[in-house]
DRENDO-1510 file (C-alpha; in Angstrom, 1 decimal, always signed):
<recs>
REC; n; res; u; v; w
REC; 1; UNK; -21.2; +1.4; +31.0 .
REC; 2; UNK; -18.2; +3.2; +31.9 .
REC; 3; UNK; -18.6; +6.5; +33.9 .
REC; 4; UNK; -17.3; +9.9; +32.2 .
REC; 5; UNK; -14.6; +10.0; +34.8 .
REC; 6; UNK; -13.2; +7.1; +34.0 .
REC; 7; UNK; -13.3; +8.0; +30.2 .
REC; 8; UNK; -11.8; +11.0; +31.0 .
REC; 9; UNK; -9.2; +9.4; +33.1 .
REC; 10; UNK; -8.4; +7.1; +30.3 .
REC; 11; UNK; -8.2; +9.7; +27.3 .
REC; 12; UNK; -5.6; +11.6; +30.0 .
REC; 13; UNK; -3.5; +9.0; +30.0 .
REC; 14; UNK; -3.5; +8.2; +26.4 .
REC; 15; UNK; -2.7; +11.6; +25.7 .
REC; 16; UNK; +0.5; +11.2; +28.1 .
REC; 17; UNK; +1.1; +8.3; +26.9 .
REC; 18; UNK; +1.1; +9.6; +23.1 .
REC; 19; UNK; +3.1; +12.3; +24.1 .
REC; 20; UNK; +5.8; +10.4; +25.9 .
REC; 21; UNK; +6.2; +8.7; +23.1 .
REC; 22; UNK; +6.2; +11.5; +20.7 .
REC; 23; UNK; +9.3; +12.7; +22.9 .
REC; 24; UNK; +11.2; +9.5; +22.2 .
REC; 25; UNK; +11.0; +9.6; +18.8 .
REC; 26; UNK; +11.9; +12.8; +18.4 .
REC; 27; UNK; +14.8; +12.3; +20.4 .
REC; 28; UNK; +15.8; +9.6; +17.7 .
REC; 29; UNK; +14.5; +12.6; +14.9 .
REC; 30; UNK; +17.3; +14.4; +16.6 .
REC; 31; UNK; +20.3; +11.6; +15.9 .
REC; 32; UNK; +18.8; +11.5; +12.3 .
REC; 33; UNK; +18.9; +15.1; +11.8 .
REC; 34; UNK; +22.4; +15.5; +12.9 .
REC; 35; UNK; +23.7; +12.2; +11.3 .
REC; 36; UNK; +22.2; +11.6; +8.1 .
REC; 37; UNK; +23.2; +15.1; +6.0 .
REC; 38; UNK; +27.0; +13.3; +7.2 .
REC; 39; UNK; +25.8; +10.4; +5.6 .
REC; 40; UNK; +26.4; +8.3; +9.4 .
REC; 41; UNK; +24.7; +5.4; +11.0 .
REC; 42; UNK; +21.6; +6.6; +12.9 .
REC; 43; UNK; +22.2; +3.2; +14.7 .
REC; 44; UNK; +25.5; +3.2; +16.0 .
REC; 45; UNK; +27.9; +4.3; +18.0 .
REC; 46; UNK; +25.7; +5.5; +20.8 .
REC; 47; UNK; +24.8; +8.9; +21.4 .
REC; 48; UNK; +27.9; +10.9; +22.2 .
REC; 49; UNK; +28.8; +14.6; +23.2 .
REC; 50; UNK; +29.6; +16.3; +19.6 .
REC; 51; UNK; +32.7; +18.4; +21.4 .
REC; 52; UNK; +34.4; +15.9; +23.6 .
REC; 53; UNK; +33.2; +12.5; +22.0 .
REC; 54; UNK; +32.1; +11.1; +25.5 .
REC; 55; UNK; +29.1; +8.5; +25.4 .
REC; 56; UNK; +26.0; +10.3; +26.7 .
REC; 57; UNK; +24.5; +8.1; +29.9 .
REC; 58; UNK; +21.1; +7.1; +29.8 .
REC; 59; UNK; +20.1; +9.3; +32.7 .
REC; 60; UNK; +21.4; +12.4; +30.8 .
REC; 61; UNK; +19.3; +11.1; +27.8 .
REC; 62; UNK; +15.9; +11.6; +29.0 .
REC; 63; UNK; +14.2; +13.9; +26.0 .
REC; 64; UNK; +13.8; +17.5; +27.0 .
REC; 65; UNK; +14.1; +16.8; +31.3 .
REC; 66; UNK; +17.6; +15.7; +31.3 .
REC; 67; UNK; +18.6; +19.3; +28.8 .
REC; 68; UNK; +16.8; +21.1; +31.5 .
REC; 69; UNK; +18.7; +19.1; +34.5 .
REC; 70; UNK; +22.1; +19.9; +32.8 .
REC; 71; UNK; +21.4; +23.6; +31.9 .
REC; 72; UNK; +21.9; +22.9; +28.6 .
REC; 73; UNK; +25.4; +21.6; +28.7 .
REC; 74; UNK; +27.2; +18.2; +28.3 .
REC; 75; UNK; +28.1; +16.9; +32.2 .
REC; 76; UNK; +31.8; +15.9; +31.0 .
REC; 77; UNK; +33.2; +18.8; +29.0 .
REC; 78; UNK; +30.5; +21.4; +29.9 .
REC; 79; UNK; +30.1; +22.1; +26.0 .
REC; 80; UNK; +26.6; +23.9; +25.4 .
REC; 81; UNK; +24.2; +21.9; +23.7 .
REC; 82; UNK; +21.7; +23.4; +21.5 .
REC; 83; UNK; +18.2; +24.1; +22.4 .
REC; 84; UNK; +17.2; +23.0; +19.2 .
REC; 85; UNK; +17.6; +19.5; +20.7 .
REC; 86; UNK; +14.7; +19.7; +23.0 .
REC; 87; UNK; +12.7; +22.1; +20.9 .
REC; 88; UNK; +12.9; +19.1; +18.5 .
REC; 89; UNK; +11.6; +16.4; +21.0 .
REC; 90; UNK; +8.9; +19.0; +22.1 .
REC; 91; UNK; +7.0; +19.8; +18.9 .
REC; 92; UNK; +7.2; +15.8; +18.1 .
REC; 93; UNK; +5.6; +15.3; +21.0 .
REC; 94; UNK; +2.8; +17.5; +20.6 .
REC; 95; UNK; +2.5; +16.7; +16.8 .
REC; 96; UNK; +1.7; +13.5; +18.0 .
REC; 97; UNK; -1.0; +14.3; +20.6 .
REC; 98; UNK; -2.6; +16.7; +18.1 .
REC; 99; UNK; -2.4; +13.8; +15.9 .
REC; 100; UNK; -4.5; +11.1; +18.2 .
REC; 101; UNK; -6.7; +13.9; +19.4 .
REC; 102; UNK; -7.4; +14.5; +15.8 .
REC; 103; UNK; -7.4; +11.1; +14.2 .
REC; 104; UNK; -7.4; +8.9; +17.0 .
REC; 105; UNK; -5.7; +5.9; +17.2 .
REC; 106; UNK; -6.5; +4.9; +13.9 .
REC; 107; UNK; -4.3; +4.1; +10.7 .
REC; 108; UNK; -4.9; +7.7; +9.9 .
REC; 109; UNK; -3.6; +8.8; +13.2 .
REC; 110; UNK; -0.3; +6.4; +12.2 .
REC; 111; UNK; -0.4; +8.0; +9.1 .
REC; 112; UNK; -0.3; +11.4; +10.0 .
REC; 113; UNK; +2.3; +10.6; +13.3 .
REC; 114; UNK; +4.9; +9.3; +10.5 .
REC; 115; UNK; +4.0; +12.1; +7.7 .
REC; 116; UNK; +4.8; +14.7; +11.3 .
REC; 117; UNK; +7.9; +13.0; +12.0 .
REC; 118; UNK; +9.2; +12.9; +8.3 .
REC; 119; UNK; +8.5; +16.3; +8.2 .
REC; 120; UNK; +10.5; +17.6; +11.6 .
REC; 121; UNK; +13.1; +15.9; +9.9 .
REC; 122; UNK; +13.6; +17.5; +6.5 .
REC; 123; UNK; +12.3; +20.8; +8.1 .
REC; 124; UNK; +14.9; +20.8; +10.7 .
REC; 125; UNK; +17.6; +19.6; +8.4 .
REC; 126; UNK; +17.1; +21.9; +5.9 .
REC; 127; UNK; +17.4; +24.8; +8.5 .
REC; 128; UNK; +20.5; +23.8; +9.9 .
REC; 129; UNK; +22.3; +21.9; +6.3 .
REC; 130; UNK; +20.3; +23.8; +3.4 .
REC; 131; UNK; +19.9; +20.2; +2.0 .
REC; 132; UNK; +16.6; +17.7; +1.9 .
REC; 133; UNK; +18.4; +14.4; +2.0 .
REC; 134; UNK; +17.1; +11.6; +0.0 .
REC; 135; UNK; +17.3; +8.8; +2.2 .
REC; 136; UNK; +14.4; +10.6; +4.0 .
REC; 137; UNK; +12.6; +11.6; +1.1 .
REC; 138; UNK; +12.9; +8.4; -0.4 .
REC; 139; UNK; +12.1; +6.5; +2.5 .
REC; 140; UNK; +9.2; +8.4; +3.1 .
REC; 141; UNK; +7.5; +8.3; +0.0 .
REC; 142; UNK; +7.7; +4.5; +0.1 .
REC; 143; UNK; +5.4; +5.1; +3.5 .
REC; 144; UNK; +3.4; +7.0; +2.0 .
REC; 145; UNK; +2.5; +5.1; -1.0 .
REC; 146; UNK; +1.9; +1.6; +1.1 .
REC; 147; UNK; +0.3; +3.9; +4.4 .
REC; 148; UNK; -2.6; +4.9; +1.7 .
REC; 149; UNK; -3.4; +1.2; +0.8 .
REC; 150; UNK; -4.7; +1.3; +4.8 .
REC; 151; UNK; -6.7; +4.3; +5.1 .
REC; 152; UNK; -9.7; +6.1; +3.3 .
REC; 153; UNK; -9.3; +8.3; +0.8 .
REC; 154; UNK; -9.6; +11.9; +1.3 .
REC; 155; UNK; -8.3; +13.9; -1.7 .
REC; 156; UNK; -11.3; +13.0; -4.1 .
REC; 157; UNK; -8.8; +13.0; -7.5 .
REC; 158; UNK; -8.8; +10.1; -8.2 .
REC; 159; UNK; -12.6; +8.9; -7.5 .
REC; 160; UNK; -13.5; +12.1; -10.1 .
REC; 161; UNK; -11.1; +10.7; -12.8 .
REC; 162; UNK; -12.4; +7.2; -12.2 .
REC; 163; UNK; -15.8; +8.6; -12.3 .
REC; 164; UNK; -15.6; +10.1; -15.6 .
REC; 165; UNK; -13.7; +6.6; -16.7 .
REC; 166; UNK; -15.3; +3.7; -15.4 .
REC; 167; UNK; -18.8; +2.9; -15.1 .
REC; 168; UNK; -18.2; +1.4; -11.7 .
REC; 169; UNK; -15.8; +3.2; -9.1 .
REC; 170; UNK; -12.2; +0.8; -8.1 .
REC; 171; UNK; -12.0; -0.4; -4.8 .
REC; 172; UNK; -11.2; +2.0; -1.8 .
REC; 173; UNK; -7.2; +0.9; -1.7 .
REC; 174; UNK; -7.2; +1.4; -5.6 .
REC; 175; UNK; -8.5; +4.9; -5.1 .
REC; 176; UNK; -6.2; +5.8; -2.4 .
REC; 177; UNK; -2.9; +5.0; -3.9 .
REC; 178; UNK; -4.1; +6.6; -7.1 .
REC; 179; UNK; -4.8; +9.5; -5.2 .
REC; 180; UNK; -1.7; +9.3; -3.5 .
REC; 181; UNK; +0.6; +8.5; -7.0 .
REC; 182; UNK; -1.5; +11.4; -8.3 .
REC; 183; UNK; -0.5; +13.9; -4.9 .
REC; 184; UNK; +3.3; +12.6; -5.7 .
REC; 185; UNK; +3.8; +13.2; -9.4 .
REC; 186; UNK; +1.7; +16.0; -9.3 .
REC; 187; UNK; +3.2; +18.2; -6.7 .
REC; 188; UNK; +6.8; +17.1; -7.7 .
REC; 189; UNK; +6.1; +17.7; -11.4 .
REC; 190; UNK; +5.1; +21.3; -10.5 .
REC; 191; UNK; +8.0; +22.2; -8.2 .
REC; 192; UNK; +9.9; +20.8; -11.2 .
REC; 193; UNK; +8.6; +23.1; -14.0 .
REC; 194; UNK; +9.4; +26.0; -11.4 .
REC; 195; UNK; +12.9; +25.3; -11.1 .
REC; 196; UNK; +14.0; +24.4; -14.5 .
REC; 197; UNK; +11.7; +27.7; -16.1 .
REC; 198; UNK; +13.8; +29.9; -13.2 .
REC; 199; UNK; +16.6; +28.3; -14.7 .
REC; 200; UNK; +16.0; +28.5; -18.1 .
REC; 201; UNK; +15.4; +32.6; -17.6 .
REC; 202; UNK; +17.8; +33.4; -14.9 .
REC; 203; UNK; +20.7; +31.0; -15.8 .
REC; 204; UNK; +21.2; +30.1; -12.0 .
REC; 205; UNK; +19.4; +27.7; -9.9 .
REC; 206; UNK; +16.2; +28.9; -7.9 .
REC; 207; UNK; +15.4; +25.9; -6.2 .
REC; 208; UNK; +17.0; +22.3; -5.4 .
REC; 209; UNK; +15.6; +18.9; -6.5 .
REC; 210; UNK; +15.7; +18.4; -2.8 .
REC; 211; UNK; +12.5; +20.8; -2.8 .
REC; 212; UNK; +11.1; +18.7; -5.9 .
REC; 213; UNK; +11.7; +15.0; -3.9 .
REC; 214; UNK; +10.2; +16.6; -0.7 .
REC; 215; UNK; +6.6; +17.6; -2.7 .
REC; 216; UNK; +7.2; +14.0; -4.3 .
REC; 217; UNK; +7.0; +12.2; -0.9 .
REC; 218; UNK; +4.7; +14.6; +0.7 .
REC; 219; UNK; +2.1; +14.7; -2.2 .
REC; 220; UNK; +2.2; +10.8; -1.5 .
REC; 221; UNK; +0.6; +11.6; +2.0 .
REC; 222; UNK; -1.4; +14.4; +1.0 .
REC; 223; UNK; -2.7; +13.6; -1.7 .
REC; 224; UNK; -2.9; +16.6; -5.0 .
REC; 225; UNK; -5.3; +19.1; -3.8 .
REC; 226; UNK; -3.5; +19.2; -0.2 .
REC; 227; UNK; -0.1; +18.8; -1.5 .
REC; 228; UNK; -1.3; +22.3; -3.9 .
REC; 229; UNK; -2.4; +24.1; -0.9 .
REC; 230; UNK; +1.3; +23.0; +0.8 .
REC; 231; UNK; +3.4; +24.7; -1.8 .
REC; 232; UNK; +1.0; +27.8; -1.5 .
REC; 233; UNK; +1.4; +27.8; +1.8 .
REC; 234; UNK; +5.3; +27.3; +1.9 .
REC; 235; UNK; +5.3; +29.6; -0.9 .
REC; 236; UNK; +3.9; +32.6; +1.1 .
REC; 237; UNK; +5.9; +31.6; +4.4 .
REC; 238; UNK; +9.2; +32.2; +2.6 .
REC; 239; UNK; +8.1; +35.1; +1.0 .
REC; 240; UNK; +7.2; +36.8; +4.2 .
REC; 241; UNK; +10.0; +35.3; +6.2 .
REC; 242; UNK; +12.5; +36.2; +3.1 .
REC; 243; UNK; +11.0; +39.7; +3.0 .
REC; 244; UNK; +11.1; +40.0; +6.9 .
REC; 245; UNK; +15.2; +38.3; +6.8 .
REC; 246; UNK; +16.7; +40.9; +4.3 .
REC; 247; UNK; +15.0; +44.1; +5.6 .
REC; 248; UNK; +16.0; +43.1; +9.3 .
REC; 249; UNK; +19.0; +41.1; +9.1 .
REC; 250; UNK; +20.2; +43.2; +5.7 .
REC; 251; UNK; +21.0; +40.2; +3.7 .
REC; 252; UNK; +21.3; +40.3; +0.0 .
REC; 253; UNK; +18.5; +39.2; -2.2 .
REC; 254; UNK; +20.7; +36.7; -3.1 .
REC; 255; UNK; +20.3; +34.7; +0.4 .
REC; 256; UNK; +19.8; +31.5; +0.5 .
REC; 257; UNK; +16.4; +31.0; +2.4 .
REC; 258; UNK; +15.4; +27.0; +3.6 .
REC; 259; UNK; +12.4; +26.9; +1.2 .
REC; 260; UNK; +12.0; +22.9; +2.2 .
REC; 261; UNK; +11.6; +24.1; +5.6 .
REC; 262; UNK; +8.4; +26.8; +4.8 .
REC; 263; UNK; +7.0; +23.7; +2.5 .
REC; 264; UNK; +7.5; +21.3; +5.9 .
REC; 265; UNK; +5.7; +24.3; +7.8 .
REC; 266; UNK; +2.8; +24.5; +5.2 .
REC; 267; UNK; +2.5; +20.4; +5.1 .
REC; 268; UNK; +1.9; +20.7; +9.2 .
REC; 269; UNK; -0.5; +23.1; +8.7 .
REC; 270; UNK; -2.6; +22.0; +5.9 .
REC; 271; UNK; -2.4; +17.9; +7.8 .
REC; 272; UNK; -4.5; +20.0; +10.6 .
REC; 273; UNK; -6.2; +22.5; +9.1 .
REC; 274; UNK; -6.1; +21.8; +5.4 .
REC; 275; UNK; -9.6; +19.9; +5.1 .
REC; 276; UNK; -11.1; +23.1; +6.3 .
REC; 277; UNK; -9.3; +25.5; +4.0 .
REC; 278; UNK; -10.7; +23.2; +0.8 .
REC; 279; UNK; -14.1; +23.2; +2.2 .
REC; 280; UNK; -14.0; +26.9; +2.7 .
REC; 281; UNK; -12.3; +26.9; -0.7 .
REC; 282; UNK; -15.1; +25.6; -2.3 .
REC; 283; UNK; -18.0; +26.9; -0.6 .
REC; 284; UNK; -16.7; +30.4; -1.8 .
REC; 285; UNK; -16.8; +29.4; -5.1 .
REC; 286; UNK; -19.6; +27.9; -5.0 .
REC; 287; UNK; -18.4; +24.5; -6.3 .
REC; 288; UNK; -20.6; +21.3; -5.5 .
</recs>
């Protein structure tokens, strides 16, 4: 029987380890988010200083320590690199710790490690480009519909539709991609109707298809109920933010304001915290 030291020692260094690992790929999250909107190989050429071209050395590629080392600025040219860069590597690190200490190292915890990198991306790049690229969104709903063929089900659609139409419930994988088709068309279809009735009455575009594929791929993860409570969330960030941006920056109501990256904010949140809010949800209506 192991003692609880050495548990403990253990679950430290499978934290550092997840975390470590979390910095590396967001240090690959950062070549995606500055290459793909430029429609560029996230493969090759090596990474290379955006002002002077000059190939960045391993040893100044460590993820966050070697921004730090530097001061923030490329050794050859001296050109200031963004902090964005290590902010980036940061939060995927600890997205993927709160990931394992949440799921474990399970499927879910892969799950929910790829939904959080996905989401860095498109959040980020939306930021930065005002555009969800569809190689990512794309990509990622592929994941998502053959990631929810290995875990459980947790959204409960589809087991209450097959419920009320078989007389003998499908097997697990069966109900978790229905619920996760069922999170995808869902979620898209509704960001859909929004756009083309803002059309339809304003004449202009509200809201991208960018927005629409992003629900698509994340209702695939989330499943319908979570992938709801995402674009209420998002839905309230922007509206706070957007209020917050034109009375203190004095933009226009006309601004353009990243709504993908509230909806990547809100998909973060509910992954963590979402199970909760439906429980709570339901207790307070009483529902059974």
């Amino acid at each position: 029987m192991r003692s609880p030291a050495r548990c403990g020692t253990v679950h430290v260094v499978i934290v550092a380890g997840v975390f470590l690992l979390g910095l590396i790929i967001g240090s690959f999250l950062n070549v995606c988010i500055l290459r793909i909107p430029r429609a560029e190989s996230v493969v090759l050429p090596a990474s290379h200083c955006t002002a002077c071209n000059s190939e960045i050395k391993p040893y100044d590629n460590i993820p966050v320590l070697s921004w730090l080392i530097l001061g923030g600025r490329c050794r050859k040219c001296k050109a200031r690199i963004s902090a964005l860069y290590p902010t980036v590597e940061l939060v995927t690190g600890l997205l993927f710790v709160a990931c394992y200490l949440v799921f474990g190292i399970t499927a879910e915890g892969l799950k929910w490690a790829v939904f959080a990198a996905l989401m860095v991306v498109l959040t980020v790049t939306d930021f930065r480009e005002r555009i969800l690229p569809d190689k990512v969104n794309f990509v990622g709903l592929g994941l998502g519909l053959l990631l929810s063929l290995f875990t459980r089900p947790i959204d409960g659609t589809a087991l209450w539709l097959s419920s009320h139409l078989f007389a003998f419930p499908p097997p697990q994988p069966v109900i978790s991609i229905l619920d996760s088709l069922l999170g995808a068309i869902g979620a898209s279809g509704l960001l859909w109707l929004v756009a083309e009735g803002y059309f339809r009455a304003r004449g202009r575009e509200g809201m991208g298809l960018g927005d629409v594929k992003m629900m698509a791929m994340a209702g695939a993860f989330l499943g319908l109920q979570r992938a709801l409570l995402t674009i209420l969330l998002g839905s309230l960030l922007g509206s706070f933010i957007g209020v917050a941006v034109i009375a203190l920056w004095r933009k226009g109501r006309d601004f353009e304001l990243p709504f993908g990256t509230f909806l990547g904010a809100g998909a973060l949140l509910v992954v963590f915290f979402g199970s909760a809010t439906l429980a709570w949800y339901r207790s307070f209506l009483t529902v059974r």
